[in-house]
C-alpha positions as CSV (number, residue, x, y, z in Angstrom):
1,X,-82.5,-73.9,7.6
2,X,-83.4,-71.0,5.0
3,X,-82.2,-67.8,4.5
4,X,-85.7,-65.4,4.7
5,X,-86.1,-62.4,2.7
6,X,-85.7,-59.1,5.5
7,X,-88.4,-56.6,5.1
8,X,-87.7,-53.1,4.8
9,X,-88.1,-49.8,6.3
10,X,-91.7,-49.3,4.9
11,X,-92.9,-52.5,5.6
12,X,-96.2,-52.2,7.7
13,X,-95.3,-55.6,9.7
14,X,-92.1,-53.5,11.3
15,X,-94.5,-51.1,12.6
16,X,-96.7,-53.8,14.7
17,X,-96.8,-55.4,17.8
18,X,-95.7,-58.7,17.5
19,X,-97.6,-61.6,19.0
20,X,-96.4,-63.6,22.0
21,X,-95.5,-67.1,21.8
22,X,-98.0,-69.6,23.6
23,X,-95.6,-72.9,23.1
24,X,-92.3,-74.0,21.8
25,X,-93.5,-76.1,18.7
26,X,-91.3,-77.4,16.0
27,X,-92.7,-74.6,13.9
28,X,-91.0,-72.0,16.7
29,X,-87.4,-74.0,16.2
30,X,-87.8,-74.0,12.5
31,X,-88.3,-70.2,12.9
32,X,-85.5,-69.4,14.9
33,X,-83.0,-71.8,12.7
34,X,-84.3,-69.4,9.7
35,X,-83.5,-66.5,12.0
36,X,-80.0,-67.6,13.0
37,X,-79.1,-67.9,9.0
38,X,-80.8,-64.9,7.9
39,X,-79.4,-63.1,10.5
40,X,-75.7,-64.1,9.8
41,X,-76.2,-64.2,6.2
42,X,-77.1,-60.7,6.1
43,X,-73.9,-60.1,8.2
44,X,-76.0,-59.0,10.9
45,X,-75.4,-59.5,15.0
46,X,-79.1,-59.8,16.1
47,X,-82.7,-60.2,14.4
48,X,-86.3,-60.2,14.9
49,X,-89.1,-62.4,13.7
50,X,-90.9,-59.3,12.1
51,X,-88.1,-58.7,10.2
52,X,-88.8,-61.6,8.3
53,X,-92.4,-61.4,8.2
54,X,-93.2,-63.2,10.9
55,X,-95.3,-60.9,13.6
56,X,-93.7,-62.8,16.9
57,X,-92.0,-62.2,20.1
58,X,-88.8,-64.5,18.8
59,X,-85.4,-62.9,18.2
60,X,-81.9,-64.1,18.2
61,X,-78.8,-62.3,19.1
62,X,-75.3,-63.7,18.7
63,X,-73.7,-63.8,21.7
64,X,-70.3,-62.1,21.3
65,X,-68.8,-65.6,22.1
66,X,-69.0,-67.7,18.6
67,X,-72.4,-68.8,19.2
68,X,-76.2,-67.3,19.1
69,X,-78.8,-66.8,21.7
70,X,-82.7,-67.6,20.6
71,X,-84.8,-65.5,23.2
72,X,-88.9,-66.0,23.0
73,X,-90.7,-63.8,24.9
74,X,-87.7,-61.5,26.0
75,X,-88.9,-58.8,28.3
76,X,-86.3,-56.3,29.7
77,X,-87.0,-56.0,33.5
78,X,-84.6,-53.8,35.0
79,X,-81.8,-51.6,33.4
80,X,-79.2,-48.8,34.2
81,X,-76.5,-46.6,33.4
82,X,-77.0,-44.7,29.7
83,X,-74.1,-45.2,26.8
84,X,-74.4,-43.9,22.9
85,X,-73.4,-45.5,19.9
86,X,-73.7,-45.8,16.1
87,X,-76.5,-48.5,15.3
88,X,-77.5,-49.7,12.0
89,X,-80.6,-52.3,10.7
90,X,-81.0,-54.9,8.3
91,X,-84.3,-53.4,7.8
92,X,-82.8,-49.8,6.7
93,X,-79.6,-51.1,4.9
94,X,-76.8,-47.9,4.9
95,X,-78.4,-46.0,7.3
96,X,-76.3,-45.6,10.7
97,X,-76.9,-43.1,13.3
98,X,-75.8,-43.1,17.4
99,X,-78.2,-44.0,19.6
100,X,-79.0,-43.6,23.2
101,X,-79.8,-46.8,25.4
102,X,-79.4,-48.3,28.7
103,X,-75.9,-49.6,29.5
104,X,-77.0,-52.9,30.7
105,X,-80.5,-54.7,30.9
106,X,-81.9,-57.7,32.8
107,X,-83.7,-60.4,30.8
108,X,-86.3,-62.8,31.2
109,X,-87.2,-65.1,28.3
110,X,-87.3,-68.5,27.0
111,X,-84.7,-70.5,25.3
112,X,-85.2,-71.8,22.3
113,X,-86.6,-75.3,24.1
114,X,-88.9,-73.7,26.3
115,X,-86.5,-73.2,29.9
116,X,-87.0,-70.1,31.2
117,X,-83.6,-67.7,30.9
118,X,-83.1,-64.6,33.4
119,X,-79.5,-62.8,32.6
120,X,-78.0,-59.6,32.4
121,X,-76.0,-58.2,29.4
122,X,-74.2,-55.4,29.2
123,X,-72.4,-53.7,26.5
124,X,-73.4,-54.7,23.0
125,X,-75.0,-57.6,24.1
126,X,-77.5,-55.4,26.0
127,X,-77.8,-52.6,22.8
128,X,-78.4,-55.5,20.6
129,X,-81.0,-57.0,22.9
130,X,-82.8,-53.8,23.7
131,X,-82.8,-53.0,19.5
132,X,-84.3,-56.6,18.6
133,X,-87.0,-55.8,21.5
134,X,-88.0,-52.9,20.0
135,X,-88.7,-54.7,16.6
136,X,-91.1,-56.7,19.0
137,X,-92.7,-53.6,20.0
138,X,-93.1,-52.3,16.3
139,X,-89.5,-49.7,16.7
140,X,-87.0,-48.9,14.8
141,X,-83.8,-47.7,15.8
142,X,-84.7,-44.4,14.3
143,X,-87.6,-43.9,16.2
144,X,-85.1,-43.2,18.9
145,X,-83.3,-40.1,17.5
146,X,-84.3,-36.5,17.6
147,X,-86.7,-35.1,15.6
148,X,-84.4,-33.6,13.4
149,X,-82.5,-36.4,12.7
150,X,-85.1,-38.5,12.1
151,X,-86.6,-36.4,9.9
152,X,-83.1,-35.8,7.6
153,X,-82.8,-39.3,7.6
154,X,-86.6,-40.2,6.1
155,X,-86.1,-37.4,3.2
156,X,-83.1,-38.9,2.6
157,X,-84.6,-42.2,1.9
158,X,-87.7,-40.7,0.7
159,X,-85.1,-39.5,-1.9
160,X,-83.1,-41.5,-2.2
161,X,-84.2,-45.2,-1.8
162,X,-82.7,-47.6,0.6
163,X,-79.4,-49.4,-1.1
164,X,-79.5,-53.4,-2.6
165,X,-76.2,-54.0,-0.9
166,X,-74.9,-52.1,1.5
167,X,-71.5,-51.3,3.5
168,X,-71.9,-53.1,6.8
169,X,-69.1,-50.2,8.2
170,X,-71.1,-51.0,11.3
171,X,-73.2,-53.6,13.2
172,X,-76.6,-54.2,11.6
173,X,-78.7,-55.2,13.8
């Protein structure tokens, strides 16, 4: 396992669509070992392939119960209720800000050997799921604010820069 480098707000690989997965390979578990150490190294609760560079449908999530969750392929296929709170990114280090998303989510994927998975999370579980999705899709977290905010948040890095180290006062995701 290796710790990857995270790419940052910026980067034009967090702005495309990532690839799907055609097969499990021992390339695809080498990948998501490097995502489960990154990810916890960075003293984050989920990741996403592009995050390291990597432009496919992989991300882990830790699952709230001591252990992680590799999901290829995830797609969200039904979802309900609404619920708001503070999110934060490994790709835009000390940058927090509450978001809006569905309350619980239905997911079809593929473990990380290939089974096909079809669950529902709700709670963080869900939030983190839906944020690492969006990676996927080329989002980021603050693509989901208002306008305003959005905008007050890109001056301030514009002026500001993005921080080396920063306070995790919340979950990175």
């Amino acid at each position: 396992m290796a710790v990857l480098t995270v790419r940052r707000y910026g980067d034009p690989i967090l702005r495309r669509k990532a690839e799907p997965v055609s097969a499990i390979t021992p390339e695809i578990k080498q990948l998501i070992a490097d995502l489960v150490e990154t990810m916890y190294h960075q003293v984050g609760i989920g990741i996403a392939a592009p995050q390291v560079g990597v432009s496919l449908r992989v991300i882990v999530v830790d699952d709230g119960e001591g252990g992680v969750r590799p999901l290829v392929n995830p797609v969200i296929t039904a979802e309900g209720g609404r619920a708001i709170a503070e999110e934060g990114c490994l790709s835009i280090p000390g940058i927090f800000a509450p978001v809006e998303r569905a309350e619980w989510v239905e997911v079809e994927a593929l473990d990380g050997d290939g089974h096909p998975l079809r669950f529902q999370a709700q709670g963080l579980l869900a939030r983190v799921i839906q944020h690492e999705i969006d990676h996927l899709d080329g989002l980021l977290f603050i693509d989901r604010l208002d306008k305003a905010t959005r905008d007050r948040i890109k001056r301030k890095i514009k002026k500001e820069g993005l921080p080396t180290e920063a306070p995790h006062h919340a979950f990175a995701l």
